[in-house]
Structure formats: structure tokens, C-alpha cells
C-alpha positions in Angstrom: 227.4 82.3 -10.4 225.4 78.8 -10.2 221.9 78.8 -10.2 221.9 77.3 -6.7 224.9 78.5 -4.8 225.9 77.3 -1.2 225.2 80.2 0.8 225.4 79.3 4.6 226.9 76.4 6.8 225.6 75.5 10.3 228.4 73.5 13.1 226.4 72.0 15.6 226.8 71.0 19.0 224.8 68.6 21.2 222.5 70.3 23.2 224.7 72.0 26.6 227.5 72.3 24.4 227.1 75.2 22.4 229.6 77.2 24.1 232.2 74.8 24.3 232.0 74.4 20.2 231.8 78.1 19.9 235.2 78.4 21.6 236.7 76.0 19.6 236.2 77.5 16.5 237.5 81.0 18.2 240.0 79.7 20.0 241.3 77.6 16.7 240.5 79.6 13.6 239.9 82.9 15.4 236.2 83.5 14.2 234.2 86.0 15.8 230.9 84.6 16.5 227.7 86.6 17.3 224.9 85.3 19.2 221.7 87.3 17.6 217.9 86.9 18.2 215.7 85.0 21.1 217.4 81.9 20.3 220.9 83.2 20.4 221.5 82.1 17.4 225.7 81.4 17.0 226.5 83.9 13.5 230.1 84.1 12.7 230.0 87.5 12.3 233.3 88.2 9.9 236.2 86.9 8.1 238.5 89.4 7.1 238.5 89.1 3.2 235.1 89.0 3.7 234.1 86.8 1.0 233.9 84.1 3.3 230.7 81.5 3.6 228.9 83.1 6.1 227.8 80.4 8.7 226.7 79.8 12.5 228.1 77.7 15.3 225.4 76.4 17.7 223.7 73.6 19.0 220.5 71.5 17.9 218.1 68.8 19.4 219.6 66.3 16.9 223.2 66.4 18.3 226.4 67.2 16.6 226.6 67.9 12.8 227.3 70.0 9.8 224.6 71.4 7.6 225.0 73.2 4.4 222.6 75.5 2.8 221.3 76.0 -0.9 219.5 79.0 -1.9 216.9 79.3 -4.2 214.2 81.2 -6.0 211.4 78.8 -5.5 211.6 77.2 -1.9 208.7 74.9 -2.4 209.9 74.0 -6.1 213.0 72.8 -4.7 211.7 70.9 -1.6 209.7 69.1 -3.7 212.4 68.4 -6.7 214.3 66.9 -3.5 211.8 64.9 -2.2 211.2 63.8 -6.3 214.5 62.3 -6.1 214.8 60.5 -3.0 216.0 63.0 -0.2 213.8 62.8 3.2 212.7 66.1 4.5 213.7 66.5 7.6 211.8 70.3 7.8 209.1 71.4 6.0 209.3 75.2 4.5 209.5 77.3 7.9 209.5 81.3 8.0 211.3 83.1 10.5 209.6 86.8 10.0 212.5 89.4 8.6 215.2 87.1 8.9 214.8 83.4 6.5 212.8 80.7 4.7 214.5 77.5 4.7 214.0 73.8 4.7 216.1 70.6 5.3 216.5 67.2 4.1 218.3 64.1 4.3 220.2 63.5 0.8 219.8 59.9 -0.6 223.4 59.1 1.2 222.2 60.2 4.8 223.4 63.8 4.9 221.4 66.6 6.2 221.3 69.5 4.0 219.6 72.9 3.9 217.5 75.4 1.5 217.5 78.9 1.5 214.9 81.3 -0.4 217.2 84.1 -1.8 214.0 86.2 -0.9 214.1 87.8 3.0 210.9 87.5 4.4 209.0 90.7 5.2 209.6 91.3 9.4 
């Protein structure tokens, strides 16, 4: 496996238009997706060989977009390799208790990616 694998994908909608992306994707590709937590946060729950990416449909501030995610072993380490080699970032390392650690920036060509500590946070 590589040492930073792509672990998690995020379709988003403008804000107001989460539903109507999230019945897209079922409607088209038949995913199931999940809302979970206070935010209602769009999980596609399954795919059935279920080695699948897993991944979220749901909306963001910043409009439509596609995010992917890295994980890693050293969060901060990474955020600041990135930044070291010209990526922007967009959000610093944020904790959501029992759930993730992640972080974004902007890649040197514009894109917005995503890191993920392979460590769950305690809840």
C-alpha cells in the first residue's frame, strides 16, 4: 500500500443544493448516501464490493467542487511539507472529537485537496 493513500472524496454542492446533488448521485450511480452527525454530514454509506473509496456528497460555503483526501501519520508534518512546497492552506489542522483530523490546501495548480490523520481522535 503507499505510504499516503487516498482515503476519502468529498462532491460538493453550493450551499441550498445539497439535496439536489445527493439525488443525482442516487438517482445516477445508485449510491446510498447517509446523512450522520449535527451537520448531516452526506456519507455514502456502501458500494457493494465494498472496496470502494468511501466518500460524502454535501454542500460547502465555497460552492461546488471535488476534494480528495490523503491520510497520514503526522498531520502537522504533512501540512507543513505542503505548505514547504507551495500549496496554500486553505484549513489549518481541525479535530472533530471521535470522528477525524484533517486539513486542506490548495495544490500549486489551484486544486483543493485534503489530509487525513490515519489516527481517530479520542470522542
Amino acid at each position: 500500500m503507499a505510504e499516503h493513500p487516498i482515503v476519502h472524496f468529498e462532491i460538493m454542492a453550493a450551499e441550498g443544493q445539497k439535496a439536489t446533488l445527493q439525488s443525482f448521485y442516487q438517482d445516477t450511480f445508485g449510491w446510498e448516501i447517509d446523512p450522520r452527525g449535527d451537520m448531516q454530514y452526506g456519507i455514502v454509506s456502501s458500494f457493494e464490493d465494498g472496496q470502494s473509496l468511501r466518500g460524502a456528497v454535501d454542500e460547502s460555503p465555497a460552492g461546488p467542487g471535488v476534494v480528495i483526501y490523503i491520510a497520514t501519520d503526522n498531520i502537522q508534518a504533512a501540512v507543513a511539507k505542503a505548505q514547504a512546497n507551495g500549496a496554500e492552506i486553505l484549513q489549518d489542522v481541525t479535530t472533530i472529537p471521535g470522528m477525524v483530523t484533517f486539513a486542506q490546501f490548495r495544490d500549486p495548480a489551484g486544486n483543493v485537496m485534503g489530509l487525513v490523520d490515519s489516527t481517530m481522535p479520542e470522542a
